[in-house]
VEXDO-502438 format. One line per field, with one value per residue (C-alpha): residue number from 1; x negated, y negated, z. Coordinates in steps of 0.001 Angstrom, whole numbers, padded with zeros to 6 digits. Last residue first. Layout:
<recs>
pos <- [NUM  ...]
u <- [X  ...]
v <- [Y  ...]
w <- [Z  ...]
</recs>
This chain:
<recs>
pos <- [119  118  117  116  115  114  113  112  111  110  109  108  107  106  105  104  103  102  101  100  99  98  97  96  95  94  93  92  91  90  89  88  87  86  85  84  83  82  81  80  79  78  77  76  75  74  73  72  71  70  69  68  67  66  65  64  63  62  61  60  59  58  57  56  55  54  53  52  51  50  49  48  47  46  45  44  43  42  41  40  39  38  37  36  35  34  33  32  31  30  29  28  27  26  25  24  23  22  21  20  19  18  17  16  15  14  13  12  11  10  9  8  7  6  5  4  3  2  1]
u <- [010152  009516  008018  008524  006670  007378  005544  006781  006646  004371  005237  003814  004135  002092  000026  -001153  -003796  -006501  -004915  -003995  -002691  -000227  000013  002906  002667  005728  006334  009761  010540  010390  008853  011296  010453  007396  004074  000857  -001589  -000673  -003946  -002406  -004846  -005308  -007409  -008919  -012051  -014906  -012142  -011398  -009029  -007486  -004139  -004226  -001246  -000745  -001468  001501  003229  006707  006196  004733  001545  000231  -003157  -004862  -008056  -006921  -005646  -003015  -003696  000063  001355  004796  006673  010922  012923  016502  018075  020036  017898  014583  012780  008464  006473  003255  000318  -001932  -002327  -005117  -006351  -008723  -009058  -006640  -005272  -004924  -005417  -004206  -004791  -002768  -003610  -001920  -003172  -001312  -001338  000249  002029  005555  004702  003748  005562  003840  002474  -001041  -000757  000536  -000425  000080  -000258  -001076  000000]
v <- [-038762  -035706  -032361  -029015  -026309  -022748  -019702  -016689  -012960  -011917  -010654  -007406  -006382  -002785  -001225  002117  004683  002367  000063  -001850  -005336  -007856  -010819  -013145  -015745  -017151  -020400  -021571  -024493  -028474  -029423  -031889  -034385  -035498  -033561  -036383  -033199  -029437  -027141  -023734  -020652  -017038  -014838  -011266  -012375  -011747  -012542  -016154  -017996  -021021  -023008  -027008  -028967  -032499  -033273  -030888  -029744  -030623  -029136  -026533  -024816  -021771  -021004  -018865  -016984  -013265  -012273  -014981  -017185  -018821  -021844  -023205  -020251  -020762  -018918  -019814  -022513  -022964  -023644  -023978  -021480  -020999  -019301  -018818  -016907  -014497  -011970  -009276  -007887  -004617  -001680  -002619  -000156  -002724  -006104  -009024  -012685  -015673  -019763  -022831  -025990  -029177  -032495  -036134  -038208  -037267  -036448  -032890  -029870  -026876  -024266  -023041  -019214  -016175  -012265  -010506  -006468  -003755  000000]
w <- [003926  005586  003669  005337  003781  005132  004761  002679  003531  000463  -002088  -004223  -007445  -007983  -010881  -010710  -009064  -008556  -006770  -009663  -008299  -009657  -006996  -005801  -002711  -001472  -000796  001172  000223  000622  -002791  -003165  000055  -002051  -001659  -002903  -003016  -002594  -002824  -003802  -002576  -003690  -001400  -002530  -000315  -002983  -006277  -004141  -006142  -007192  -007510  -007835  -007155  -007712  -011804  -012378  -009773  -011290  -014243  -013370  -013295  -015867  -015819  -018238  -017927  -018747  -015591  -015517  -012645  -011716  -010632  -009024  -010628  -009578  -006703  -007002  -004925  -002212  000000  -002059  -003540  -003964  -006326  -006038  -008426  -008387  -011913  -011947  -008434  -008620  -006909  -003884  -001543  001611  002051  000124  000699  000989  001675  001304  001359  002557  001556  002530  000313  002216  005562  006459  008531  008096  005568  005528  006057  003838  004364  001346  001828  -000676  000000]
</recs>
């Protein structure tokens, strides 16, 4: 089995910043796709950026230009810098990876931490 473990949100003034942190742990071989997503109340869960195995990065609209996703391959860690957070990106934001553990491919999800942005 392969584990997420989130950490990073909080409660943060609008124009303030916040970076969020998850990394896997158990039957990994290799990690190809990390991204986050996050969903709103009463919303559906949308991509907020994603590392696409093969170099790409996706980012949303709406992140663009403030958020920043990276990785650590040596720590199996995926992180989302948020800069200049407005009162929308209040979510939940959940950390997705594809990961071959060396028998198959698995999704996995991670539990979700929560970012609270005041006005």
């Amino acid at each position: 089995q392969v584990h997420l473990v989130e950490s990073g949100g909080g409660l943060v003034q609008a124009g303030g910043s916040l970076r969020l942190s998850c990394a896997a742990s158990g039957s990994i071989f290799k990690i190809y796709d990390m991204g986050w997503y996050r969903q709103a109340s009463g919303k559906q869960r949308e991509l907020v950026a994603a590392l696409i195995s093969g170099g790409s990065t996706n980012i949303a609209d709406s992140a663009q230009g403030r958020f920043t996703i990276s990785r650590d391959n040596a720590k199996n860690t995926v992180y989302l810098q948020m800069n200049s957070l407005k009162p929308e990106d209040t979510s939940v934001y959940y950390c997705n990876m594809r990961v071959h553990t060396g028998v198959g491919y698995v999704e996995v999800w991670g539990q979700g931490t929560l970012v609270t942005v005041s006005s």
